[in-house]
C-alpha positions in Angstrom: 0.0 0.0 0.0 3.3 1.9 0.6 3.8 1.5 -2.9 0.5 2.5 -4.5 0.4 5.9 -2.5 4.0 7.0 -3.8 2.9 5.9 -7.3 0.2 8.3 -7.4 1.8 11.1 -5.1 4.8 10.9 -8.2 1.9 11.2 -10.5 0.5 13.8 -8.5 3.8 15.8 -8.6 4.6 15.4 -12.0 1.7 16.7 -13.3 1.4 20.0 -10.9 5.2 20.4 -11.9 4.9 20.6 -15.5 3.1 22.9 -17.4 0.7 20.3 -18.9 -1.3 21.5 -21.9 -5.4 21.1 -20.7 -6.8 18.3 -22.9 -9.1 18.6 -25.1 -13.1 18.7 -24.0 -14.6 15.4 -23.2 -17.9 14.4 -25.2 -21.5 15.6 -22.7 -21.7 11.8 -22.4 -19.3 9.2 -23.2 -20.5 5.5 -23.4 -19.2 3.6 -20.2 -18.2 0.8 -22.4 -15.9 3.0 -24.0 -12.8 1.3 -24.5 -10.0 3.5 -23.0 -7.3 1.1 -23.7 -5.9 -2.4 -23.1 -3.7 -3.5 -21.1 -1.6 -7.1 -20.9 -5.3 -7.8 -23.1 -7.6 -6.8 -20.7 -9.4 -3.6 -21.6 -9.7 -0.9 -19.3 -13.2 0.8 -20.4 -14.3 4.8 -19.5 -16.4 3.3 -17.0 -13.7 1.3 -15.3 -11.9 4.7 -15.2 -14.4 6.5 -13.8 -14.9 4.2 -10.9 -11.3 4.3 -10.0 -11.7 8.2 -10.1 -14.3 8.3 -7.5 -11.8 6.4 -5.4 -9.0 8.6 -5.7 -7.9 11.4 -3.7 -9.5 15.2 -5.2 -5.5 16.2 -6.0 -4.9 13.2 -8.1 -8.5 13.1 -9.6 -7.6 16.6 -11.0 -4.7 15.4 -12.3 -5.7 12.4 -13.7 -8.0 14.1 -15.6 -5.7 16.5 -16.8 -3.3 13.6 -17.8 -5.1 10.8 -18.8 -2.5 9.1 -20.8 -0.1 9.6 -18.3 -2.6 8.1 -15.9 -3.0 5.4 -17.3 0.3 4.1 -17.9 1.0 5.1 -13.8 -2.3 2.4 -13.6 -0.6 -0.2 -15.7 2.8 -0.2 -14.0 1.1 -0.6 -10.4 -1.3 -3.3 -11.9 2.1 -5.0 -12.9 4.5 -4.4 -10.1 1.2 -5.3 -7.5 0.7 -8.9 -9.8 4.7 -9.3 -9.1 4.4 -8.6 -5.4 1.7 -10.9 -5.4 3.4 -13.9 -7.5 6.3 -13.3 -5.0 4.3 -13.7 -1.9 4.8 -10.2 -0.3 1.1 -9.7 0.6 2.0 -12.8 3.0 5.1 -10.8 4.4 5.1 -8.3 7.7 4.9 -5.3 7.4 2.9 -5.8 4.1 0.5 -8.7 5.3 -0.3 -5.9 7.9 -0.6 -2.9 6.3 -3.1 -4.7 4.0 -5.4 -5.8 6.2 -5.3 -2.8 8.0 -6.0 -0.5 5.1 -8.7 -3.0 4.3 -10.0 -2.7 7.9 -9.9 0.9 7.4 -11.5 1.2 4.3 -14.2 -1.4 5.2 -14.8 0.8 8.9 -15.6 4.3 6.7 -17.7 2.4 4.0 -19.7 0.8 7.1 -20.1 4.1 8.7 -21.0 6.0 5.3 -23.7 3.3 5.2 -25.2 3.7 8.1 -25.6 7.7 7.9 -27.3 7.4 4.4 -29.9 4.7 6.4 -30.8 7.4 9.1 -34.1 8.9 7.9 -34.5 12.8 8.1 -38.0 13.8 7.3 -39.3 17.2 7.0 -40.7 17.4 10.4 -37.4 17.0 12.0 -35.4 19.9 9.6 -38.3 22.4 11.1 -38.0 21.4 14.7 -33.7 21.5 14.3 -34.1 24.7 12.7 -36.2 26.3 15.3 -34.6 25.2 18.1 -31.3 26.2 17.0 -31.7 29.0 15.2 -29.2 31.1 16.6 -26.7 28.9 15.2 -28.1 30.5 11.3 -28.1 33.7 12.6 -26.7 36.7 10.7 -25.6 40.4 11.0 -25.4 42.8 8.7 -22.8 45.3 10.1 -20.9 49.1 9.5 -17.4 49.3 10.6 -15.3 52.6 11.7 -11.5 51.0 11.7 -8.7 52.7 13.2 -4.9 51.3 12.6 -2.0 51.7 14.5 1.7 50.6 13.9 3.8 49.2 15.7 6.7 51.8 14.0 4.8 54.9 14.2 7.3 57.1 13.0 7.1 55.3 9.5 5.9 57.5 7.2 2.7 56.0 5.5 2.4 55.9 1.6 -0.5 58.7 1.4 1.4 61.1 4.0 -1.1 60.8 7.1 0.3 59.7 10.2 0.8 56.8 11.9 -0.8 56.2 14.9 0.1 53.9 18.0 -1.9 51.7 19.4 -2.9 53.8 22.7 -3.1 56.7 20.2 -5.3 54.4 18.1 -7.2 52.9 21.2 -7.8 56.8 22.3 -8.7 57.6 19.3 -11.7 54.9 19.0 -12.9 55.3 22.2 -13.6 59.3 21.9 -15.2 58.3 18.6 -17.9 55.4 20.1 -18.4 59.0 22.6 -19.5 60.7 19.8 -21.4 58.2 18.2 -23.5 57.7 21.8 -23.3 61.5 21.3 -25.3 61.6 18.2 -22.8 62.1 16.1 -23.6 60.6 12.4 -22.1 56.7 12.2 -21.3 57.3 8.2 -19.8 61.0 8.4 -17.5 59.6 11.1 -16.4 56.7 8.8 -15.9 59.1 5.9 -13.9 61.0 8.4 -12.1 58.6 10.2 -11.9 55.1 9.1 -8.5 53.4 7.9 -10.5 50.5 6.3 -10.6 51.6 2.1 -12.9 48.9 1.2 -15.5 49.6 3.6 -15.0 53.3 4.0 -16.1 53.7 0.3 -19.4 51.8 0.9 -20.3 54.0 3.5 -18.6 51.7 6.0 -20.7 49.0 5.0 -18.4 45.1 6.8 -21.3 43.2 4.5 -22.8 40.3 6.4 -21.1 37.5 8.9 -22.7 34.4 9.9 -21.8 32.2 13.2 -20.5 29.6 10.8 -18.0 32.4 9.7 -14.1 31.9 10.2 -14.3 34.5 12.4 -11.9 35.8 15.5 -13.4 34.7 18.7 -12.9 38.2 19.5 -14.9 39.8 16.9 -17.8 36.5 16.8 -18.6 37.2 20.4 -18.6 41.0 20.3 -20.5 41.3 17.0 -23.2 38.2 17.7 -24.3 39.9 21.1 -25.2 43.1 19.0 -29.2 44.3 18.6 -30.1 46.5 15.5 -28.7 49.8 15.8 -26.3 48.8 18.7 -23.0 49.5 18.1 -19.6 47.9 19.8 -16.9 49.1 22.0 -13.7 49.2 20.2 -12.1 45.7 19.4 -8.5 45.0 18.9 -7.3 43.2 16.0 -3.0 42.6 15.6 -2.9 46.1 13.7 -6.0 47.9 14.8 -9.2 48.7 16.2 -13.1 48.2 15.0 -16.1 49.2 16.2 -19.0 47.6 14.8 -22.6 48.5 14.5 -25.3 45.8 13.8 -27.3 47.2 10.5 -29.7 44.0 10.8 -29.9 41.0 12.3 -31.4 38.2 11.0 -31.4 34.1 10.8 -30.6 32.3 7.4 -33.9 31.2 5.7 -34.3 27.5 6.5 -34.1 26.4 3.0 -31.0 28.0 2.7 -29.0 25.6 5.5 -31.8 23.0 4.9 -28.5 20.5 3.6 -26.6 21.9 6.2 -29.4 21.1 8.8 -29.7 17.4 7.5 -26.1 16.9 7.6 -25.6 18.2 10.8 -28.9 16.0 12.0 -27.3 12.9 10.3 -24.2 13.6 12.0 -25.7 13.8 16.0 -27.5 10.4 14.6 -24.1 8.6 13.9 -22.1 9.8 17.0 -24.8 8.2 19.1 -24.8 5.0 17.2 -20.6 5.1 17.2 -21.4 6.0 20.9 -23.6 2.9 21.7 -21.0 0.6 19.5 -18.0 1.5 21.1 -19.9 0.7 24.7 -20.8 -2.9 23.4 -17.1 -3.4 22.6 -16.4 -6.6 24.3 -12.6 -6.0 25.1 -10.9 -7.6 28.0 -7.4 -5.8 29.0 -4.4 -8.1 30.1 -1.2 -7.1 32.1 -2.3 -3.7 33.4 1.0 -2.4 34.5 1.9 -2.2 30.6 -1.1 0.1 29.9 -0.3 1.9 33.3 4.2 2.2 32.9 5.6 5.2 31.5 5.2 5.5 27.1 8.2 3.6 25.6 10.2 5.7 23.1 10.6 3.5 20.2 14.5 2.4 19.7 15.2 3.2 15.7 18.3 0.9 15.1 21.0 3.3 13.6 21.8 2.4 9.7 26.1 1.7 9.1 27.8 4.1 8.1 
């Protein structure tokens, strides 16, 4: 198994390290019987192919695609070295024997548990009750954003002239603006005025909307989620500066936008309790304690001459 993954991780390297010229577009459909080519006289049809492709790995998928010839041929050599290994016994050998059934046991463990997640029913009736009860999880903001930099060399001069700030400067400098905001002062005239953030600054300050699934800072997620219409944030500090957010809208995805996400995630609780309740029925009996209990071994590696 050694083998096969450094056959295909050389085909995967070759064909990212070349510049390969794209083939030409496949037919819309092409028969599955379509012979591809043969090989030792066995032919090797589209269909073949394409069931080998569902079990590949996405980087060498894309490349095999890209390469099909080249594919091919890698397919034919481990065909032929794997019928060698096989003629010459190694499947019977350690460490091969092992990894084998191993990788078999893996295999057959994920294909079991793929299984039994496609067999747990999710009706209609259960996506409505997930979704109302946990809403909060689909819930979004649309947000403004006033964002104030510092440096950490503030005597750098920056590219448009203005000055740098540090970051009590910058933290002082937030802080009297949220005042003024609480004040009355105009949210969008202050961004105009103020805000360091080009992007947002020329939509009026407009951040767009974030979502809790969102890779978000936890610093920014908990501020930002906790947020009503109209509130706006004390400052938060990022590595090079400070926001302060005010919630536009808040809302909650419509359900048939997470609906997959919803049945997935249903499917999902569904299959750690079934792993749960397997993993208790284990029958396993544990032998010689004190080896489960001594201090980790370091495994020896014998040193190779010189």
């Amino acid at each position: 198994m050694k083998l096969v993954t450094l056959v295909f991780t050389a085909l995967a390297v070759c064909a990212s390290a070349q510049q390969i010229t794209p083939p030409p577009p496949l037919p819309t459909v092409i028969p599955p019987d379509t012979v591809l080519a043969i090989i030792d006289g066995k032919k090797l049809t589209y269909g073949d192919f394409e069931k080998y492709m569902q079990a590949m790995p996405p980087q060498v998928r894309q490349n095999a695609m890209r390469n099909r010839r080249q594919f091919i041929q890698q397919f034919a050599l481990m065909q032929k070295l794997s019928d060698m290994a096989e003629k010459g016994k190694l499947d019977q050998r350690s460490p091969y024997k092992e990894a084998l059934e191993f990788s078999r046991m893996n295999i057959l463990t994920q294909a079991q548990i793929n299984s039994t997640s496609d067999g747990f029913p999710v009706i209609a009736e259960d996506i409505q009750k997930y979704y109302e009860a946990n809403k909060s999880k689909y819930e979004q903001i649309k947000l403004k954003v006033i964002y104030i930099s510092f440096s950490s060399n503030p005597s750098a001069a920056a590219a448009d002239g203005k000055k740098h700030l540090t970051e009590e400067e910058a933290k002082a400098k937030a802080e009297q603006l949220l005042k003024e905001i609480k004040g009355g002062m105009d949210f969008v005239k202050l961004v105009k005025e103020n805000s360091d953030d080009a992007t947002s600054k020329n939509k009026d300050g407009d951040f767009g909307s974030i979502s809790q699934s969102d890779n978000l800072p936890e610093s920014i997620r908990s501020v930002v989620f906790a947020l009503k219409a109209g509130e706006v944030s004390a400052p938060v500090r990022q590595p090079n500066g400070f926001y302060i957010f005010r919630a536009e809208e808040v809302s909650a995805k419509p359900m048939a936008q997470v609906h997959d996400q919803i049945v997935t995630e249903i499917k999902n609780a569904h299959l750690k309790e079934w792993l749960d309740t397997t993993t208790k029925n284990l029958n396993i009996k544990y032998e010689n304690d004190q080896i489960f209990t001594a201090t980790p071994m370091v495994e020896q590696v014998p040193l190779s001459p010189k």
